[in-house]
C-alpha positions as CSV (number, residue, x, y, z in Angstrom):
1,X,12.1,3.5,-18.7
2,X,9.6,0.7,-18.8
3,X,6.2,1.2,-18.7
4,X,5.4,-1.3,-16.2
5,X,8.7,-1.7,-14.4
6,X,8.8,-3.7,-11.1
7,X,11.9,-4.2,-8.9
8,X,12.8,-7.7,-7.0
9,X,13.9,-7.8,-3.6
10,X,14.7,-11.0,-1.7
11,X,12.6,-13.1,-4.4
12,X,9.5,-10.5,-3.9
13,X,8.4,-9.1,-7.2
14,X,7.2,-5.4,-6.4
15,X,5.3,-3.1,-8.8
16,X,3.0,-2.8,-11.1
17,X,0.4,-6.3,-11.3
18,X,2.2,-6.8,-7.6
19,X,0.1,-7.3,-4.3
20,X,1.5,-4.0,-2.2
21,X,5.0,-4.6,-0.1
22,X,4.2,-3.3,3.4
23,X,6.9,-2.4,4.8
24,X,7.1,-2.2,9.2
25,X,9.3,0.1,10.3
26,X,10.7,-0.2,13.8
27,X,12.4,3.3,13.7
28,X,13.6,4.0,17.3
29,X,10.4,2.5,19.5
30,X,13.0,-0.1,20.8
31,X,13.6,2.4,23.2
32,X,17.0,1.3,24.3
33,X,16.1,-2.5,24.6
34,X,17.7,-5.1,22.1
35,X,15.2,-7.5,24.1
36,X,12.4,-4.9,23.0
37,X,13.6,-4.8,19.3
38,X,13.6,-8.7,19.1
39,X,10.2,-9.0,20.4
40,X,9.2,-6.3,17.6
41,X,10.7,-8.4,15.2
42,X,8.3,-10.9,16.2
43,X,5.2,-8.9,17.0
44,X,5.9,-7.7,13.4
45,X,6.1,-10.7,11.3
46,X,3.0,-11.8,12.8
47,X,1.0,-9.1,11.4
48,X,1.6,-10.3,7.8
49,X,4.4,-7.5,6.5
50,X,6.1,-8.1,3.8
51,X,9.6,-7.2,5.2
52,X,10.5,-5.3,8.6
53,X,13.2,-1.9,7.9
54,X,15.2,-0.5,10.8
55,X,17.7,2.2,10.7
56,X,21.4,2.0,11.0
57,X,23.1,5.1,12.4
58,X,24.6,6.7,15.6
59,X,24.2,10.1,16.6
60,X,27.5,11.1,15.5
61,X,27.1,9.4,12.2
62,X,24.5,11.5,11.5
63,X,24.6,14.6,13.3
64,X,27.0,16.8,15.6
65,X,26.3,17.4,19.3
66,X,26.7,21.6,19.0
67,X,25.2,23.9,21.1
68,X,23.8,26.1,18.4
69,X,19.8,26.8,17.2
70,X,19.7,25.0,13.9
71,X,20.6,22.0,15.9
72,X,18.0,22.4,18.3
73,X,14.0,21.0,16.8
74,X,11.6,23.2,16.9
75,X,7.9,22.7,17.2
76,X,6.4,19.3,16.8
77,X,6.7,16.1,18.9
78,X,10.3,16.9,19.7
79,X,10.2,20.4,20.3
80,X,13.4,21.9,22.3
81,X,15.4,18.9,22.1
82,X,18.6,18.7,20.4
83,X,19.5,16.7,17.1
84,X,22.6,14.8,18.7
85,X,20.3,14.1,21.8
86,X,17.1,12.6,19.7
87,X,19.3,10.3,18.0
88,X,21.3,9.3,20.7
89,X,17.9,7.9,22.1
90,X,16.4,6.6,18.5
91,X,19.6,4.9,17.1
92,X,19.4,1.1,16.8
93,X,23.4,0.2,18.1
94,X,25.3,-1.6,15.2
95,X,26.3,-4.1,17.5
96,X,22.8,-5.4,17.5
97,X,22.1,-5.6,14.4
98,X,23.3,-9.6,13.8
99,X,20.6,-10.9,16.4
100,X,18.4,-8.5,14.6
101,X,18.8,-9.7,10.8
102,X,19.1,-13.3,12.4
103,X,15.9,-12.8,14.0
104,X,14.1,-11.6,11.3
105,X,15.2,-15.1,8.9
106,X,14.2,-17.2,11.8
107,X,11.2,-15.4,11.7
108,X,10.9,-15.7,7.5
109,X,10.5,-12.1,7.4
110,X,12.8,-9.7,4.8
111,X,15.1,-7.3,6.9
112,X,16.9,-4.1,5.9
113,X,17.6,-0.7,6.5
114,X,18.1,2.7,6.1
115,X,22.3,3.7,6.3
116,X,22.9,7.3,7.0
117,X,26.1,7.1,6.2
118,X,28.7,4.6,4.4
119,X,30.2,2.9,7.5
120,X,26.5,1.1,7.7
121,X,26.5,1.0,4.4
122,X,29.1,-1.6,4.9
123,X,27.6,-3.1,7.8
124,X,24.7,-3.8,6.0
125,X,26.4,-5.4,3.0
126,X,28.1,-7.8,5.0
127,X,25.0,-8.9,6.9
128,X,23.5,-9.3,3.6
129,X,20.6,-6.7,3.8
130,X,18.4,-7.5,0.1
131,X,17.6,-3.4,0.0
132,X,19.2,-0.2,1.4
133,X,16.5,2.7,2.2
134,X,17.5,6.2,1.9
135,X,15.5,8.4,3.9
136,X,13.5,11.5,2.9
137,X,16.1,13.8,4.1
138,X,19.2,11.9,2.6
139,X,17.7,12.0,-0.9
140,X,19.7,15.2,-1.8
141,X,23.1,12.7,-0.5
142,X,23.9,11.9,-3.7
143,X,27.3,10.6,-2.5
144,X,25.3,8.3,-0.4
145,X,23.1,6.9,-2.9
146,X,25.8,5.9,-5.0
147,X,27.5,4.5,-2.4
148,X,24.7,2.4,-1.4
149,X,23.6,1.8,-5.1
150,X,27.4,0.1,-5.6
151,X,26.3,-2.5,-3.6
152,X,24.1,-4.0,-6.6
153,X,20.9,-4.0,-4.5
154,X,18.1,-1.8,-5.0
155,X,17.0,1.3,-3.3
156,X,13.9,2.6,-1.8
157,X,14.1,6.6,-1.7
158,X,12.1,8.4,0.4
159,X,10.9,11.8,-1.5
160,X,9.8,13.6,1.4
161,X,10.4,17.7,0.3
162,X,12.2,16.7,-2.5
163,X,11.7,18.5,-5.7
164,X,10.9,17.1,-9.3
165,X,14.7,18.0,-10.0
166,X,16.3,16.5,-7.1
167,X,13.7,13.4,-7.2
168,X,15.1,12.6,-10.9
169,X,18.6,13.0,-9.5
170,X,18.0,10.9,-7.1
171,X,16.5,8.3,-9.2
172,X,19.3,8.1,-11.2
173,X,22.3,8.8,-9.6
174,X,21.2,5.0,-8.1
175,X,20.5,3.5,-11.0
176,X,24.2,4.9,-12.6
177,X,25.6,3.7,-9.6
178,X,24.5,0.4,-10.1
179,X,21.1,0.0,-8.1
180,X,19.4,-3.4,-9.1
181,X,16.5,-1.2,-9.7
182,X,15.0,2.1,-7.5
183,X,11.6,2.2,-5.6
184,X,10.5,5.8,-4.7
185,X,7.9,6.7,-1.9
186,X,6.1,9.6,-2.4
187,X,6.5,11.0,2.0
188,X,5.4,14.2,3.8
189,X,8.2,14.7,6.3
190,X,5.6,16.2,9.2
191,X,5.5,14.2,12.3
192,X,2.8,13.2,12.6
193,X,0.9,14.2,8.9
194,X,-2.1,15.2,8.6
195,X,-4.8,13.7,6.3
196,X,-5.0,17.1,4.4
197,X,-1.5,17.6,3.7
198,X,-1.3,13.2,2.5
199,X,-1.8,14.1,-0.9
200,X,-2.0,10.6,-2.6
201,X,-2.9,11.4,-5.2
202,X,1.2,12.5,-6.0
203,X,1.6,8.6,-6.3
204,X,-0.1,8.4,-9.4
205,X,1.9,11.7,-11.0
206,X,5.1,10.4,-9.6
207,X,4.6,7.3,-11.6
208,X,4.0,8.9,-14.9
209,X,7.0,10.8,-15.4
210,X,9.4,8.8,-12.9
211,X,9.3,5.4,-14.6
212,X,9.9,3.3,-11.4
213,X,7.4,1.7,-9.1
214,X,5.9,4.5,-6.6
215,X,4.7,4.0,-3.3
216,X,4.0,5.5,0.5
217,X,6.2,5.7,3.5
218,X,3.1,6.7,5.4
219,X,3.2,9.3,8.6
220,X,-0.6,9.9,9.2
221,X,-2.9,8.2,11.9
222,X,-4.8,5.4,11.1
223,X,-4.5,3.1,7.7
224,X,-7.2,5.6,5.9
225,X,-3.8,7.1,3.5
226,X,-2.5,3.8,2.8
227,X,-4.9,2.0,1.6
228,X,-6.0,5.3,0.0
229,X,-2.7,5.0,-2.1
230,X,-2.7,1.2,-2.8
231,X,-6.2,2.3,-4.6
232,X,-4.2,4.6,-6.6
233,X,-1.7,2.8,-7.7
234,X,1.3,2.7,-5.2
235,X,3.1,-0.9,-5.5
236,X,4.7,-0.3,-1.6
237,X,3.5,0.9,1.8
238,X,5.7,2.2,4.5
239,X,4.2,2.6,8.4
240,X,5.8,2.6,11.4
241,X,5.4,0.3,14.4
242,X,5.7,0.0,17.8
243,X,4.5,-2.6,20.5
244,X,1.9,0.4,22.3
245,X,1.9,3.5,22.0
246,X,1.1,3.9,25.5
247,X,5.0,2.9,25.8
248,X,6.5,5.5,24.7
249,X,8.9,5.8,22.5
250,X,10.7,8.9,19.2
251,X,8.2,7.6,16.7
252,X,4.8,6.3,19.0
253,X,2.9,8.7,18.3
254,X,2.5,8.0,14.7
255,X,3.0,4.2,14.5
256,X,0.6,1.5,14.6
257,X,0.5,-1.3,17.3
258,X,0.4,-4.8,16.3
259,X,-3.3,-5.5,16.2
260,X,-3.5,-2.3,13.8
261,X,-0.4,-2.8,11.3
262,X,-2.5,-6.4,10.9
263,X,-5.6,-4.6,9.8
264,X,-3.2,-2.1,7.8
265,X,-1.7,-5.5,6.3
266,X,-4.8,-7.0,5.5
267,X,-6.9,-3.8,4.3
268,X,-4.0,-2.9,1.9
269,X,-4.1,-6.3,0.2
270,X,-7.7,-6.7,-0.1
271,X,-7.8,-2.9,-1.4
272,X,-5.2,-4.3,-4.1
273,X,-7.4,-7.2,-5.3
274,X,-10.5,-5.1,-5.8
275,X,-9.1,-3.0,-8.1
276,X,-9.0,-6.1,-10.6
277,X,-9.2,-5.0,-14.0
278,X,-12.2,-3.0,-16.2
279,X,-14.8,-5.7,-16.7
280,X,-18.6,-5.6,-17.8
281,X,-19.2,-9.4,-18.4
282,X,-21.1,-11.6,-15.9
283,X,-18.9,-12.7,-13.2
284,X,-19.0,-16.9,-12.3
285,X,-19.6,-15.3,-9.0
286,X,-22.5,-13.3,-10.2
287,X,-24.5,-16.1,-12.2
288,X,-26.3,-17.0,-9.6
289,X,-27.7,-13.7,-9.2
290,X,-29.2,-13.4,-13.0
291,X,-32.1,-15.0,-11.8
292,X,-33.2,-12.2,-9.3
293,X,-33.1,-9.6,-12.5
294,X,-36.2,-8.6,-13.7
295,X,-38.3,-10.0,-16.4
296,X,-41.7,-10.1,-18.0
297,X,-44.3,-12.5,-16.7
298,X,-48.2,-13.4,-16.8
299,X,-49.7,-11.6,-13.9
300,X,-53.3,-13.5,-14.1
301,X,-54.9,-16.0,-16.8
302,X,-54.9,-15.1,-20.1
303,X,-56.7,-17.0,-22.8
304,X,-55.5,-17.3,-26.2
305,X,-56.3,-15.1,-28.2
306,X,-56.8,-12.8,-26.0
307,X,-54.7,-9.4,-26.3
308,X,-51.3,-9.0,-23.8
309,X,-51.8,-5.8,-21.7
310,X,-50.3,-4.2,-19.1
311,X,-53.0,-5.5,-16.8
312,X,-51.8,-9.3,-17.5
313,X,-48.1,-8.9,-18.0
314,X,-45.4,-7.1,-16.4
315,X,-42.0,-6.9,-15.4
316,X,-41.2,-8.3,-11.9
317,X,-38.5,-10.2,-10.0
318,X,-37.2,-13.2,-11.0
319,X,-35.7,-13.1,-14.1
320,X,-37.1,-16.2,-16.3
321,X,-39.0,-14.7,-18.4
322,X,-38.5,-12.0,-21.7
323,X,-36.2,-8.8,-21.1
324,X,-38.5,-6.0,-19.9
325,X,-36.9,-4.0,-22.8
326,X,-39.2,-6.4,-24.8
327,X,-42.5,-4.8,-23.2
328,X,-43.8,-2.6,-25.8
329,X,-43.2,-5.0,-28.5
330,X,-45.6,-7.9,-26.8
331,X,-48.3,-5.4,-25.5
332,X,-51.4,-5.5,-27.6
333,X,-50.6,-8.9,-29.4
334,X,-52.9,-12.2,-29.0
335,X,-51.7,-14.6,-26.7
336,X,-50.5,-18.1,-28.7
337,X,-52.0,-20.1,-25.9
338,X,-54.2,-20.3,-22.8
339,X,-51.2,-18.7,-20.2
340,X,-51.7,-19.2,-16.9
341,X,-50.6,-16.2,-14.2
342,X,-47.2,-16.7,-12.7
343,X,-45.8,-18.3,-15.8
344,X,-42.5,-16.3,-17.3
345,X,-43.4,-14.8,-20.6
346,X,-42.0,-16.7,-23.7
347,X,-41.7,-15.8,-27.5
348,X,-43.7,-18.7,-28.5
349,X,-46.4,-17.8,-26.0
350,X,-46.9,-14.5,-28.2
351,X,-49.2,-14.4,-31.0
């Protein structure tokens, strides 16, 4: 593996040296509307994302509709409700997805997806998608990865409760299969996260012994973990969005409105270009400043001849004159001149 690898989707260079890809995912707070998702599409490319990602499945694509317990949630914002019956609400319909992807290149804005199974796999390749997403819970489908991966464009793999082992698999079984290159996003699959359980710091691990560029698919409140993990390293950023929360909607409660994935947007990217480099030389910026560093100067009149003291020189604000680490070797010598007080203490005004 490289040891600064990057990946390239639609044109965008992503990794290592890279400004962060934040990613807006619509998920299923289209509630039923094509009209809604449209308007998302547009409420998110005027935040600043770097690409939108929906999510191409039915309910029977992805799930049964049985009447039995391990098909029934329990606990968390979907408790009681049936598998077949939250995905029948979240799905995005394949039938919109052309005004969607045609939307979103009106708009200037990268689109793709996550395919749950290989019929939108297919849909997706013949709409052109740049990317195919695997979830958190599809990165054990091996079969599906490849699948995807055979398409010749790259993957982003969710790693939410995988394991080292089944992370590597993962990781390669798209790359064998062809991937133009695998992005991996270290994800706790709770809905919402909490901060305590984000663990960012897994982003830097992951990318030691993975050997692809790491990010976040992000499920806690706020932009506090994000930015968090651009600081550490991760070269992607994956949050969920939805027009208000107050709306309603299988994913609100966790996704940021529009005013808030900006501020997510911008916070990420300025977190990015702090991190600059190691440096310990004056900045251009910072030359100005030099002047309000300390230095020795003449604190009243001094004739010449006359001794340099503590009581006629010392070490104030701005910084014209000698270093102050050159105090103890001026003290006690003659002056070379008559110095008057306020002057910035000189080597050739010392005896």
């Amino acid at each position: 593996m490289s040891s600064t690898p990057e990946v390239e989707i639609a044109g965008r260079k992503i990794g290592a040296g890279h400004e962060p890809f934040v990613i807006c995912e619509l998920s299923g707070n289209h509630n039923g509307s094509l009209e809604r998702a449209l308007t998302m599409i547009d409420a998110a490319a005027e935040t600043g994302c770097d690409a939108i990602k929906i999510q191409t499945y039915t309910a029977d694509t992805i799930t049964m509709d049985v009447d039995r317990p391990e098909f029934r949630i329990h606990g968390g914002l979907w408790d009681g409700r049936s598998l077949y019956e939250l995905y029948q609400e979240a799905h995005t319909p394949f039938e919109w997805h052309p005004a969607l992807f045609k939307r979103a290149a009106e708009r200037g804005v990268i689109l793709f997806s996550s395919p749950f199974d290989e019929t939108a796999v297919d849909l997706l390749a013949d709409l052109g998608a740049p990317a195919y997403k695997i979830a958190s819970f599809e990165a054990v489908d091996l079969p599906l990865i490849r699948y995807a991966a055979a398409k010749g464009k790259p993957l982003i793999i969710s790693t939410g409760m995988a394991n080292r082992e089944e992370m590597v698999a993962a990781r390669d079984a798209a790359l064998e299969a062809g991937a133009a290159g695998v992005i991996m996003l270290h994800c706790v699959s709770s809905y919402p996260a909490t901060f305590a359980d984000a663990n960012v710091r897994t982003v830097t691990d992951m990318a030691e012994w993975l050997g692809v560029p790491i990010g976040l698919s992000d499920h806690t409140p706020g932009t506090a973990a994000s930015v968090a993990a651009v600081a550490t390293g991760a070269c992607a950023i994956e949050k969920h969005f939805t027009l208000a929360r107050a709306d309603g909607g299988p994913d609100a409660a966790f996704s940021l409105e529009p005013d808030e994935f900006s501020a997510l947007v911008r916070d990420c990217k300025d977190a990015w270009r702090a991190l600059g480099q190691a440096h310990y030389d004056v900045l251009g910026s910072e030359r100005g400043s030099l002047l309000f560093r300390r230095s020795l100067y003449v604190t009243c009149d001094v004739r010449a001849g006359e001794p340099l003291t503590r009581a006629n020189i010392r070490s104030i604000r701005p910084g014209n004159g000698l270093p102050p680490a050159d105090l103890e070797a001026v003290l006690g010598r003659p002056a070379a001149r008559d110095l008057a007080r306020g002057e910035p203490l000189a080597w050739d005004m010392v005896g």
